[in-house]
C-alpha positions in Angstrom: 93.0 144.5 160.8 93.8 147.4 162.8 91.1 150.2 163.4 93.3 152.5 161.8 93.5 150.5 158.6 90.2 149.6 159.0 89.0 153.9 159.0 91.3 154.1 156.0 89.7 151.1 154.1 86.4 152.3 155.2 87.2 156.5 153.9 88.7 155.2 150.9 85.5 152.9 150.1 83.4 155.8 151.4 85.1 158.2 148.8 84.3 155.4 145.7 80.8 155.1 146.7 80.7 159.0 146.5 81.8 158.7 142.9 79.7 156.3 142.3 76.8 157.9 143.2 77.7 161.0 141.5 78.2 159.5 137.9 75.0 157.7 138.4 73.3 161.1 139.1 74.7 162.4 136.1 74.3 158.8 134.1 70.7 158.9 135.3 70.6 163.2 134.2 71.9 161.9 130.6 69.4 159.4 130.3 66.2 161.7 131.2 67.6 164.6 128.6 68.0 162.0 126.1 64.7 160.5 126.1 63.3 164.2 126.3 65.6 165.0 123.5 64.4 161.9 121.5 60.6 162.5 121.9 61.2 166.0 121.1 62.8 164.6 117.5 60.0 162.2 117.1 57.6 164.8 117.0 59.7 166.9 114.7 59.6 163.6 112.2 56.3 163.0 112.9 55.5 166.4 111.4 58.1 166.7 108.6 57.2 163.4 106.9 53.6 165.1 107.6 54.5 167.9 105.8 56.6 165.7 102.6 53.4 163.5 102.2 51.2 166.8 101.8 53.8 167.9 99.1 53.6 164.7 97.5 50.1 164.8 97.1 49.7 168.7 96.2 52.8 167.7 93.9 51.1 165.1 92.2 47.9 166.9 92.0 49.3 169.6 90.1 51.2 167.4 87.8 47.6 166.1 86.9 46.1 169.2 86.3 48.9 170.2 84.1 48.8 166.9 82.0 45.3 168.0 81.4 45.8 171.3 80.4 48.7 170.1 78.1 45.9 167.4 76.5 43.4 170.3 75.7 45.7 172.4 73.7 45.7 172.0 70.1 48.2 170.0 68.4 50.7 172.4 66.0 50.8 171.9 62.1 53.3 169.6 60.4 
């Protein structure tokens, strides 16, 4: 190999490498926004099945008291 083919071999590897490296930077970006992203939606379902569950229960609650206020009133006339 000459040492003019071998500067050209070694620019054009030089130039991949840069590339490379700069979609790893950006892979690498993705990944750390992702997993921020993610534990910021984890929280959010966290609280929102939180939130359903006190539903459930205030649901069921008042489907009790209700039963029991249906029980107590009198029963119509045939």
């Amino acid at each position: 190999m000459t040492t003019k083919g071998f500067a050209n071999y070694s620019a054009s590897m030089d130039a991949d490498l840069k590339s490379l490296e700069e979609k790893l930077s950006q892979l690498i970006s993705l990944c750390h926004s992702l997993r921020s992203e993610n534990s910021a939606l984890r929280q959010e379902l966290a609280q929102a099945q939180s939130d359903s569950k006190k539903l459930r229960d205030n649901m069921a609650l008042v489907s009790n008291r209700l039963e029991a206020v249906i029980d107590r009133l009198p029963e119509e006339p045939v």
